[in-house]
mmCIF entry with sequence, helices, sheets and N, C-alpha, C, O atoms, coordinates in Angstrom:
data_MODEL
# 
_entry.id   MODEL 
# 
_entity.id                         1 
_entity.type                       polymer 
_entity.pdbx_number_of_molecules   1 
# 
_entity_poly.entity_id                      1 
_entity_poly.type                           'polypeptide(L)' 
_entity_poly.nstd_linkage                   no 
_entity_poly.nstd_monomer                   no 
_entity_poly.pdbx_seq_one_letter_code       
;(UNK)(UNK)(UNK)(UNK)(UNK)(UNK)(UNK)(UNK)(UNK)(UNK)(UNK)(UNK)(UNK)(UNK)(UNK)(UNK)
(UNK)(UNK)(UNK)(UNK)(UNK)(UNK)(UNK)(UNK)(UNK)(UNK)(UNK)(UNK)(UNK)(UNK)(UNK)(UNK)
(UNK)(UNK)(UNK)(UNK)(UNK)(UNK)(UNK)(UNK)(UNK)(UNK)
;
_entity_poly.pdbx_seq_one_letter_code_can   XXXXXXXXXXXXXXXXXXXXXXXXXXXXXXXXXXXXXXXXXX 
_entity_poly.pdbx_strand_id                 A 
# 
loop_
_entity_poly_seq.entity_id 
_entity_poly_seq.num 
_entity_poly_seq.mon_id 
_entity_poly_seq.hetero 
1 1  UNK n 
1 2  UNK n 
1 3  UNK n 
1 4  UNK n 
1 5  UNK n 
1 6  UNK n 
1 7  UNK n 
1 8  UNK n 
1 9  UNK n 
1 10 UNK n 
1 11 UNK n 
1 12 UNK n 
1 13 UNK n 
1 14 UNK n 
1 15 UNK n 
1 16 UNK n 
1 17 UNK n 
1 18 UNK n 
1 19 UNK n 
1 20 UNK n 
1 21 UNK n 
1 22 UNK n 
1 23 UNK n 
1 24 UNK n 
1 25 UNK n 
1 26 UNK n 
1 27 UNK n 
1 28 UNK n 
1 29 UNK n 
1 30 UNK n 
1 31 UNK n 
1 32 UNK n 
1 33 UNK n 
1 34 UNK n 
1 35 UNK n 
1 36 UNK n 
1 37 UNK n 
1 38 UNK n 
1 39 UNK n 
1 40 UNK n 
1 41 UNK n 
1 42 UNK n 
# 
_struct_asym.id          A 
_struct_asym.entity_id   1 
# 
loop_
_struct_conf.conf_type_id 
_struct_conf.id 
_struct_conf.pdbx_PDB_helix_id 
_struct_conf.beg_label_comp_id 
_struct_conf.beg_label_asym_id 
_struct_conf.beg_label_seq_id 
_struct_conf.pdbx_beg_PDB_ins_code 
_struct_conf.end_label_comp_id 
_struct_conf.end_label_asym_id 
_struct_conf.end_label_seq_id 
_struct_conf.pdbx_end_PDB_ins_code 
_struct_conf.beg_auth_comp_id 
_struct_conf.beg_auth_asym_id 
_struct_conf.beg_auth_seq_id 
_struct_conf.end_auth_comp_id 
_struct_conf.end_auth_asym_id 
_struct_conf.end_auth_seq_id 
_struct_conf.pdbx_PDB_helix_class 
_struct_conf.details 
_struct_conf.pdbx_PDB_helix_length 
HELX_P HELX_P1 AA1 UNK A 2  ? UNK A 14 ? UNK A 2  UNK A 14 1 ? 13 
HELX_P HELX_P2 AA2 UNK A 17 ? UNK A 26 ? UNK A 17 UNK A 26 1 ? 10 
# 
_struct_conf_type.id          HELX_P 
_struct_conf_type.criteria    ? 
_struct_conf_type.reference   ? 
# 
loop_
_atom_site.group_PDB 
_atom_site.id 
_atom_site.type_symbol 
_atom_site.label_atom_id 
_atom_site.label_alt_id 
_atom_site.label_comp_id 
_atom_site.label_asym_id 
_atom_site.label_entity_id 
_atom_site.label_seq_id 
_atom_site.pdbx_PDB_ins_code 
_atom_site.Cartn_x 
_atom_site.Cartn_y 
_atom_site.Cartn_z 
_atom_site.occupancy 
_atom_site.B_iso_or_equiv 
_atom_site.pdbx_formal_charge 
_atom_site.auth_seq_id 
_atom_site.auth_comp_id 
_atom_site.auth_asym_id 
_atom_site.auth_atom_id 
_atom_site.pdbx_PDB_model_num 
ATOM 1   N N  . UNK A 1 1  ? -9.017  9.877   17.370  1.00 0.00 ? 1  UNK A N  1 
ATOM 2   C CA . UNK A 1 1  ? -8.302  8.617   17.366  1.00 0.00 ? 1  UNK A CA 1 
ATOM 3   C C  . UNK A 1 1  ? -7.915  8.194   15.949  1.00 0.00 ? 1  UNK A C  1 
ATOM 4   O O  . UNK A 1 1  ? -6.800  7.723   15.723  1.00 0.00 ? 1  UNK A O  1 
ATOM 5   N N  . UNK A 1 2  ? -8.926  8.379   14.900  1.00 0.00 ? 2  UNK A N  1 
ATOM 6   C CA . UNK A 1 2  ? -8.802  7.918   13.702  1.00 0.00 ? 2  UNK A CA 1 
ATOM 7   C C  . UNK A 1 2  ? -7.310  8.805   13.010  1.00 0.00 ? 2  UNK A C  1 
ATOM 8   O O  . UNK A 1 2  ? -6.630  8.331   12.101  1.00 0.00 ? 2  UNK A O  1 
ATOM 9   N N  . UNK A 1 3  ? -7.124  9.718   13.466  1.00 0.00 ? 3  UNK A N  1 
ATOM 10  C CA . UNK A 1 3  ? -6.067  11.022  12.634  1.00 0.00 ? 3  UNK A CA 1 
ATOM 11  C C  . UNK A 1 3  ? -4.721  10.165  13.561  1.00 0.00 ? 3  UNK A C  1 
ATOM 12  O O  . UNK A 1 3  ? -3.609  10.039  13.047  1.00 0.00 ? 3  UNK A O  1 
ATOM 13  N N  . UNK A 1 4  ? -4.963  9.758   14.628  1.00 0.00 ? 4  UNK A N  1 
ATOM 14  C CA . UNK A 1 4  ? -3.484  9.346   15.499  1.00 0.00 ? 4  UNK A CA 1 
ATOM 15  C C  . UNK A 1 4  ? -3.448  8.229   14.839  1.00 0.00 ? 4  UNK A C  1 
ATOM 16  O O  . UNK A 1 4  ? -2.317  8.161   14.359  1.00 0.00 ? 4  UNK A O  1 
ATOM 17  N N  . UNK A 1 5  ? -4.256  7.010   14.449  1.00 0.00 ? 5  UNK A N  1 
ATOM 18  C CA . UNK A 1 5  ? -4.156  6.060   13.919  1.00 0.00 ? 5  UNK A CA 1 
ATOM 19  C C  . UNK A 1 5  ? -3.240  6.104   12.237  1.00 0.00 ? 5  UNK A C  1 
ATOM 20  O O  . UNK A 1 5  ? -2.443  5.321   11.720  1.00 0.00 ? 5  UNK A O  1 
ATOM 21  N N  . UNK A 1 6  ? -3.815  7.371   11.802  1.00 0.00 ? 6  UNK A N  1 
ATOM 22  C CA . UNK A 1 6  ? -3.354  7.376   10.250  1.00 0.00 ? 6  UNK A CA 1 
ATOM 23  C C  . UNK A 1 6  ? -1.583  8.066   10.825  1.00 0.00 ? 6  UNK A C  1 
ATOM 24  O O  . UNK A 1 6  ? -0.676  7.235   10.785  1.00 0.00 ? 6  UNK A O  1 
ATOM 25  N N  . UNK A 1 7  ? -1.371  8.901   11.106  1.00 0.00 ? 7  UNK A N  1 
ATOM 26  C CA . UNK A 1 7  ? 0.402   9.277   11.462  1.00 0.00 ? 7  UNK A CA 1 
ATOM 27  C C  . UNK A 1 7  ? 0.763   8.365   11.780  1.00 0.00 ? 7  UNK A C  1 
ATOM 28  O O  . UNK A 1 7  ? 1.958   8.449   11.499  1.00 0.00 ? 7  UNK A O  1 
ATOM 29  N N  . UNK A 1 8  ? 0.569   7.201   12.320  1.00 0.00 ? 8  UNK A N  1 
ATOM 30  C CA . UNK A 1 8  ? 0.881   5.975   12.625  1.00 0.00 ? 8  UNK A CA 1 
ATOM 31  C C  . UNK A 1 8  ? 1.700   5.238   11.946  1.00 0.00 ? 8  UNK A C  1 
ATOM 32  O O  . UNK A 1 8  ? 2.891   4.928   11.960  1.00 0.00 ? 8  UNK A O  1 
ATOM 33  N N  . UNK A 1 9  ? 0.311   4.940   11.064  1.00 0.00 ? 9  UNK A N  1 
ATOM 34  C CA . UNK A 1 9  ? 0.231   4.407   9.539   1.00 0.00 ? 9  UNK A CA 1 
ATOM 35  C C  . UNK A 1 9  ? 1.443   4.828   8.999   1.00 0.00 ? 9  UNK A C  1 
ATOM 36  O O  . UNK A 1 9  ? 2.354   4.000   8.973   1.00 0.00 ? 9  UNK A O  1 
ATOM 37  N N  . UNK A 1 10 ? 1.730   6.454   8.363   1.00 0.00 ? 10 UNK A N  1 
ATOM 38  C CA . UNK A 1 10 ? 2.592   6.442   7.246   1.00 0.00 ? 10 UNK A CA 1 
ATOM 39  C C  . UNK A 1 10 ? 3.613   6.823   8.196   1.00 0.00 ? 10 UNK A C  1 
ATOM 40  O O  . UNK A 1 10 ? 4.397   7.069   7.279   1.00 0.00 ? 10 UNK A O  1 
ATOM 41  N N  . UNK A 1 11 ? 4.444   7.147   9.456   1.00 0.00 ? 11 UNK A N  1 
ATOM 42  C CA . UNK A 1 11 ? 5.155   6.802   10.191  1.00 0.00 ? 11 UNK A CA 1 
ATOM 43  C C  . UNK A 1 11 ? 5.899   5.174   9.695   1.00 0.00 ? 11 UNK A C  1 
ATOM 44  O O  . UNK A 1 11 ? 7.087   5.020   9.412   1.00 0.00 ? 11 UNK A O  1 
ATOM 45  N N  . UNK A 1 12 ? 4.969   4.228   9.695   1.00 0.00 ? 12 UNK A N  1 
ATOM 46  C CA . UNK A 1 12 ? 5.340   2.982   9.481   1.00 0.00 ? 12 UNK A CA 1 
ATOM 47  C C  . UNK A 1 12 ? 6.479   2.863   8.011   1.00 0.00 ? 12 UNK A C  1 
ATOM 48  O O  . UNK A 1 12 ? 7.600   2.378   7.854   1.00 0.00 ? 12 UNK A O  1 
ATOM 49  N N  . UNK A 1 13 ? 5.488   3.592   7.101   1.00 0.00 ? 13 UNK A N  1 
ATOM 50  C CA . UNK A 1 13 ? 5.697   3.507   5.997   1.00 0.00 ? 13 UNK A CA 1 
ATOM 51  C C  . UNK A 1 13 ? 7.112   4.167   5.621   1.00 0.00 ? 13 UNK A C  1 
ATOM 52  O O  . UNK A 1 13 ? 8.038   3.736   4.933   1.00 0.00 ? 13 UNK A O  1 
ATOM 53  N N  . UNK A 1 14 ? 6.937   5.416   6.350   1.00 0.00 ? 14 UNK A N  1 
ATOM 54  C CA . UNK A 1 14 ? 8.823   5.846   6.042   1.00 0.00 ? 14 UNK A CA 1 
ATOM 55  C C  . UNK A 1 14 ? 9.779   5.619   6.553   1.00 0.00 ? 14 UNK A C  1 
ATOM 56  O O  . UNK A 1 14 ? 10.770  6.286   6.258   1.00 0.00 ? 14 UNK A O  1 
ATOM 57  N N  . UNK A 1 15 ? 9.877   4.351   7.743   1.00 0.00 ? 15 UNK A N  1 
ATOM 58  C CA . UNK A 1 15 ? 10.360  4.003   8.470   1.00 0.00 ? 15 UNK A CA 1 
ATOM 59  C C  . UNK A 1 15 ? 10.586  2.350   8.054   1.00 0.00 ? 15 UNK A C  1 
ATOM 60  O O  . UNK A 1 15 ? 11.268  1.683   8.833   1.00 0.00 ? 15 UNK A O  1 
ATOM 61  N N  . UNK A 1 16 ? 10.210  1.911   7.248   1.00 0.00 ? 16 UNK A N  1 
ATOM 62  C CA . UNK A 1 16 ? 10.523  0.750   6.199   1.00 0.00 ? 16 UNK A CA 1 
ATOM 63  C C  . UNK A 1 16 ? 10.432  1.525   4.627   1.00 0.00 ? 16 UNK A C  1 
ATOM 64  O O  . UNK A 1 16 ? 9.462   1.878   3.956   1.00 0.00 ? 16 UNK A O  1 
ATOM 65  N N  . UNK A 1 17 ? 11.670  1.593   4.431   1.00 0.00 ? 17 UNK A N  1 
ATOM 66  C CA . UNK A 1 17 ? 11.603  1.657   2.700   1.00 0.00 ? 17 UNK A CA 1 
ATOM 67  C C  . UNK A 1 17 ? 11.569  1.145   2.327   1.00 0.00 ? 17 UNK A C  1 
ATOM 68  O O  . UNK A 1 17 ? 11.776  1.458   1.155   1.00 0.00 ? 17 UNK A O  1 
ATOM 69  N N  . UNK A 1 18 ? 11.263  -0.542  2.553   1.00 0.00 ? 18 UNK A N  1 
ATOM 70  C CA . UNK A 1 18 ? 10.950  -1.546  1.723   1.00 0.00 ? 18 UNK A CA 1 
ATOM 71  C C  . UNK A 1 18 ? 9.574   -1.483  1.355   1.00 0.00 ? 18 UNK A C  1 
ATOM 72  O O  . UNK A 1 18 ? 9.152   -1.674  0.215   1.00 0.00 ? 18 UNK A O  1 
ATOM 73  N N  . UNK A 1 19 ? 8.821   -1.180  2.459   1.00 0.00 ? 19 UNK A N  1 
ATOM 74  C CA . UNK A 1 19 ? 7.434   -0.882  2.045   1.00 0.00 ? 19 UNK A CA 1 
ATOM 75  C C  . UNK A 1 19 ? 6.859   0.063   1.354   1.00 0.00 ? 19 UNK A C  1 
ATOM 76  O O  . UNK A 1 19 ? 5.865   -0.103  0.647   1.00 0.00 ? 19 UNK A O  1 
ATOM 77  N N  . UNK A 1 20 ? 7.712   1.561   1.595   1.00 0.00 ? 20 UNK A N  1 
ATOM 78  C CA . UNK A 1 20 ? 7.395   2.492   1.037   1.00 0.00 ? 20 UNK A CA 1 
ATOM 79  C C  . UNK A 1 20 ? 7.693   1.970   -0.622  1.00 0.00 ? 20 UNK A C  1 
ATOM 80  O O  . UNK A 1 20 ? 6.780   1.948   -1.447  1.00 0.00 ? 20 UNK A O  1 
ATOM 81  N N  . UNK A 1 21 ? 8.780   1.658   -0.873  1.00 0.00 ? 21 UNK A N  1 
ATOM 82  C CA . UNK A 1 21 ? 9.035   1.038   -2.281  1.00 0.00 ? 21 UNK A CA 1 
ATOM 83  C C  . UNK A 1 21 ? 7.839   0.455   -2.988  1.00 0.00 ? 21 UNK A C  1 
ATOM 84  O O  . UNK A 1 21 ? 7.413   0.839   -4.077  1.00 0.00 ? 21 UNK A O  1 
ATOM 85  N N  . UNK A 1 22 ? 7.293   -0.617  -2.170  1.00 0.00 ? 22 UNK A N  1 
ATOM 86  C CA . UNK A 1 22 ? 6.352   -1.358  -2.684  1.00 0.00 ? 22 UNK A CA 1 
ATOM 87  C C  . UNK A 1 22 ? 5.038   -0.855  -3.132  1.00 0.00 ? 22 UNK A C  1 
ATOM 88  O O  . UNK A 1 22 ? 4.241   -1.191  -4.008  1.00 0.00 ? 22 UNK A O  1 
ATOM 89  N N  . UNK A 1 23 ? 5.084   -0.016  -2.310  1.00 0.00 ? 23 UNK A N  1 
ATOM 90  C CA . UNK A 1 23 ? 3.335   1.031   -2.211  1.00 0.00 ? 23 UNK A CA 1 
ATOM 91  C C  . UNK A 1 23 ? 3.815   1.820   -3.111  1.00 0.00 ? 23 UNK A C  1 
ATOM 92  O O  . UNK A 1 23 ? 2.942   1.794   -3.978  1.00 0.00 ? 23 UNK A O  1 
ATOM 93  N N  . UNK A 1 24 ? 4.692   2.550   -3.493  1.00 0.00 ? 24 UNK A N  1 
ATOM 94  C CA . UNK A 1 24 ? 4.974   3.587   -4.894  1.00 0.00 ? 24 UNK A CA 1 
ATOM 95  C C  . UNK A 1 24 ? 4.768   2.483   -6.067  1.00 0.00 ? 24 UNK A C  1 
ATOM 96  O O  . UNK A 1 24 ? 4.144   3.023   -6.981  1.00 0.00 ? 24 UNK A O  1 
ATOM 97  N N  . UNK A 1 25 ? 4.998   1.448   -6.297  1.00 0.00 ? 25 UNK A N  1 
ATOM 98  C CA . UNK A 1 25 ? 5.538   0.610   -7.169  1.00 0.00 ? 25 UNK A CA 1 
ATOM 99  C C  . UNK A 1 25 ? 4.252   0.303   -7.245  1.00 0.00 ? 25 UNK A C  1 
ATOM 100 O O  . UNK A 1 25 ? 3.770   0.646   -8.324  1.00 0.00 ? 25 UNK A O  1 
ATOM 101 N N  . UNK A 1 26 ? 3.532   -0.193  -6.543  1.00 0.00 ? 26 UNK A N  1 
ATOM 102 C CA . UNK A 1 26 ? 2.059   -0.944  -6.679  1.00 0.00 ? 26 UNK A CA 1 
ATOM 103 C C  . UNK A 1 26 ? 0.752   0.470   -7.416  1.00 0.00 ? 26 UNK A C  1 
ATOM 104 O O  . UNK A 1 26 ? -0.171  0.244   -8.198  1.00 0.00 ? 26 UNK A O  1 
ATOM 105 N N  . UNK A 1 27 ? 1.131   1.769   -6.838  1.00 0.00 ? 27 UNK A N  1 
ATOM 106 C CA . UNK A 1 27 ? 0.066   2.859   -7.448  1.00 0.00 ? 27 UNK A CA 1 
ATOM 107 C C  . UNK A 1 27 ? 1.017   3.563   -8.916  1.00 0.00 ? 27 UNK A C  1 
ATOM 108 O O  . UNK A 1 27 ? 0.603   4.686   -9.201  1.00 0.00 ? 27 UNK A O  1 
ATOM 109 N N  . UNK A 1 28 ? 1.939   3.165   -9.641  1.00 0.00 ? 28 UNK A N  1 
ATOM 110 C CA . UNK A 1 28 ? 2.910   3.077   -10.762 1.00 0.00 ? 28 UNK A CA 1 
ATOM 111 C C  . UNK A 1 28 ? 2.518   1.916   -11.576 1.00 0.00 ? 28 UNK A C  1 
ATOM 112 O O  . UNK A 1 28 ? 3.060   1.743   -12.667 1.00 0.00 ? 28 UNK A O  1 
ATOM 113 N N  . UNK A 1 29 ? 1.263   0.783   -10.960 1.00 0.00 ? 29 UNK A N  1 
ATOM 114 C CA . UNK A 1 29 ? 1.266   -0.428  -11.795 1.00 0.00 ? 29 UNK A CA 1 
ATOM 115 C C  . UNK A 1 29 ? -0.271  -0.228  -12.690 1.00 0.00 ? 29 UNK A C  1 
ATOM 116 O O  . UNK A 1 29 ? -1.309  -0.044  -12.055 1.00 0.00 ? 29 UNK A O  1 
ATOM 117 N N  . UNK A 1 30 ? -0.272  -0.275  -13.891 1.00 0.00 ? 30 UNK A N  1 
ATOM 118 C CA . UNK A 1 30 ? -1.409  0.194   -14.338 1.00 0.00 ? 30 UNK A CA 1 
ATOM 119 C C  . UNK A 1 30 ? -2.873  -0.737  -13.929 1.00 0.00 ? 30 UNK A C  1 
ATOM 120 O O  . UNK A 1 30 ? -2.536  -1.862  -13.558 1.00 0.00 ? 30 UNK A O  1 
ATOM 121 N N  . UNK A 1 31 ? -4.671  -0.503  -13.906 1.00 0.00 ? 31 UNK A N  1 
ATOM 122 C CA . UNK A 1 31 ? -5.210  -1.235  -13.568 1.00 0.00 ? 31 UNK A CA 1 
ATOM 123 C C  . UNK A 1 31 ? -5.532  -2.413  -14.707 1.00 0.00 ? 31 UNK A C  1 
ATOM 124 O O  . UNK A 1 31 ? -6.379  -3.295  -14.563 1.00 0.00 ? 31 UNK A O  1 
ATOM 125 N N  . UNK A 1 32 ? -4.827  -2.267  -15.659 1.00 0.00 ? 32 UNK A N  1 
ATOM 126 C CA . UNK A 1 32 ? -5.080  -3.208  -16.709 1.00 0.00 ? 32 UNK A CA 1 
ATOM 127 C C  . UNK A 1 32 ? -4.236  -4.591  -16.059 1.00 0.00 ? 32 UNK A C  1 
ATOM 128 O O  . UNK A 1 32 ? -4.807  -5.679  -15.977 1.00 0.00 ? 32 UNK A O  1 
ATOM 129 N N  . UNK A 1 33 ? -2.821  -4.393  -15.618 1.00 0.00 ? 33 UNK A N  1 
ATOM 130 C CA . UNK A 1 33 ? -1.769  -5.243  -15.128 1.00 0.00 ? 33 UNK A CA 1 
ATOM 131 C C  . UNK A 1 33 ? -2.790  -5.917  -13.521 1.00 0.00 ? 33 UNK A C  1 
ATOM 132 O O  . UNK A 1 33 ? -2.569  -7.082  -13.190 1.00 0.00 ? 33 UNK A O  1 
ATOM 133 N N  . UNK A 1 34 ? -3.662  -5.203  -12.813 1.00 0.00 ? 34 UNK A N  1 
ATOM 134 C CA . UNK A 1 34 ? -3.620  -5.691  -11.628 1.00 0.00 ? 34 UNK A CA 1 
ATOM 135 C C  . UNK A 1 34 ? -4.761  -6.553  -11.544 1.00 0.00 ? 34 UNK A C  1 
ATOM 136 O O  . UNK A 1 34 ? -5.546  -6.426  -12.484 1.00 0.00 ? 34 UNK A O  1 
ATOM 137 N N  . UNK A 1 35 ? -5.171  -7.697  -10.359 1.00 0.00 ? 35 UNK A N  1 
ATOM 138 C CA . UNK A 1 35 ? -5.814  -8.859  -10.635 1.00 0.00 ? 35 UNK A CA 1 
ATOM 139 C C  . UNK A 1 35 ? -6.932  -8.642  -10.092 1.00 0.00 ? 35 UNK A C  1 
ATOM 140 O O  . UNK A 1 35 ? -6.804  -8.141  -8.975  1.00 0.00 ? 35 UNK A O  1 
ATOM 141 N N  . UNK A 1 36 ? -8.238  -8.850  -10.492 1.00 0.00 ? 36 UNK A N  1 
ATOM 142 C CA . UNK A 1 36 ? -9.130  -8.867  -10.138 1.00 0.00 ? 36 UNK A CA 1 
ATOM 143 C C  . UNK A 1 36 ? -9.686  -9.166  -8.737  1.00 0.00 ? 36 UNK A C  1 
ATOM 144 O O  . UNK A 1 36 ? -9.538  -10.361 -8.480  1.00 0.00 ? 36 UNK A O  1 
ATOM 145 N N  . UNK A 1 37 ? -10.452 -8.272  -7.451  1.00 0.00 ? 37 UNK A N  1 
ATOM 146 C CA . UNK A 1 37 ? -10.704 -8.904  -6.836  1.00 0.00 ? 37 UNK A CA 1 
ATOM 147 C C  . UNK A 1 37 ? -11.383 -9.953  -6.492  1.00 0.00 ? 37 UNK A C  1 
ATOM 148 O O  . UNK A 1 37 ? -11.265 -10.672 -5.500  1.00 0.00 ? 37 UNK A O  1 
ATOM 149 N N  . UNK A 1 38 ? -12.251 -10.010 -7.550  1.00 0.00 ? 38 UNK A N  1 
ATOM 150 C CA . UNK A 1 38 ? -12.495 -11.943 -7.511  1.00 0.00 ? 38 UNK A CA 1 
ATOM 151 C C  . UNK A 1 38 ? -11.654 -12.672 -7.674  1.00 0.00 ? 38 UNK A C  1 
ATOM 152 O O  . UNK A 1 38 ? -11.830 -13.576 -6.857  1.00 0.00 ? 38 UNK A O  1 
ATOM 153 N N  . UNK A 1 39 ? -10.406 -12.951 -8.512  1.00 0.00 ? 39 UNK A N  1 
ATOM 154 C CA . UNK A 1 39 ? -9.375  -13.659 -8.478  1.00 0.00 ? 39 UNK A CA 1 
ATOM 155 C C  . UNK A 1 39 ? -8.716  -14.019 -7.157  1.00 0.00 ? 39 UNK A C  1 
ATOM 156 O O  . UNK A 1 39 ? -8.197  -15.111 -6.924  1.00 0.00 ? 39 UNK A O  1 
ATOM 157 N N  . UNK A 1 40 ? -8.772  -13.235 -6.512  1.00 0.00 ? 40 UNK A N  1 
ATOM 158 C CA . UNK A 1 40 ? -8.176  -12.917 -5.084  1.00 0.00 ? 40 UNK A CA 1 
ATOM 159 C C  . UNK A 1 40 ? -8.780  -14.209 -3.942  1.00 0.00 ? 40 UNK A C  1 
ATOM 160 O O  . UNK A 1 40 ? -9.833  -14.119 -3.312  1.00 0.00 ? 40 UNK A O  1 
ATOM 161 N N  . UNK A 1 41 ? -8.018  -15.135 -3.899  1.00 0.00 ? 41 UNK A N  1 
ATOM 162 C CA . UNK A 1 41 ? -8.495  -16.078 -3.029  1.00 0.00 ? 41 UNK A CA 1 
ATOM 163 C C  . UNK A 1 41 ? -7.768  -16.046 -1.626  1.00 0.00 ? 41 UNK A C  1 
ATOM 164 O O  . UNK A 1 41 ? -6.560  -16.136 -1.848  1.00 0.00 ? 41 UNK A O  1 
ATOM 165 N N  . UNK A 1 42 ? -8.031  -15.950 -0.210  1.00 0.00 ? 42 UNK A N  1 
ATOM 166 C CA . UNK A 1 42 ? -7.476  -15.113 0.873   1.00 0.00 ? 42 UNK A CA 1 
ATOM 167 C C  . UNK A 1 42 ? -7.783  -16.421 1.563   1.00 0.00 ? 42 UNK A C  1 
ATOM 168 O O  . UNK A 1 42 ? -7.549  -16.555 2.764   1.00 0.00 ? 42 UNK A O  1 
# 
């Protein structure tokens, strides 16, 4: 179930290039630039 779940997943992902954009763009962002997960208020 877990392996049908993940084709899923990046199915999704190449099927919006807006997202795919975002997810290249976000692992391209160095960890110095990105915010702490304590900062992170949800």
């Amino acid at each position: 179930m877990f392996k049908f779940r993940s084709i899923l997943a990046t199915l999704y992902l190449f099927l919006h290039p807006g997202t795919w954009k975002e997810l290249r763009e976000g692992m391209n962002t160095p960890v110095s630039d990105c915010v702490s997960w304590k900062d992170v208020h949800w």
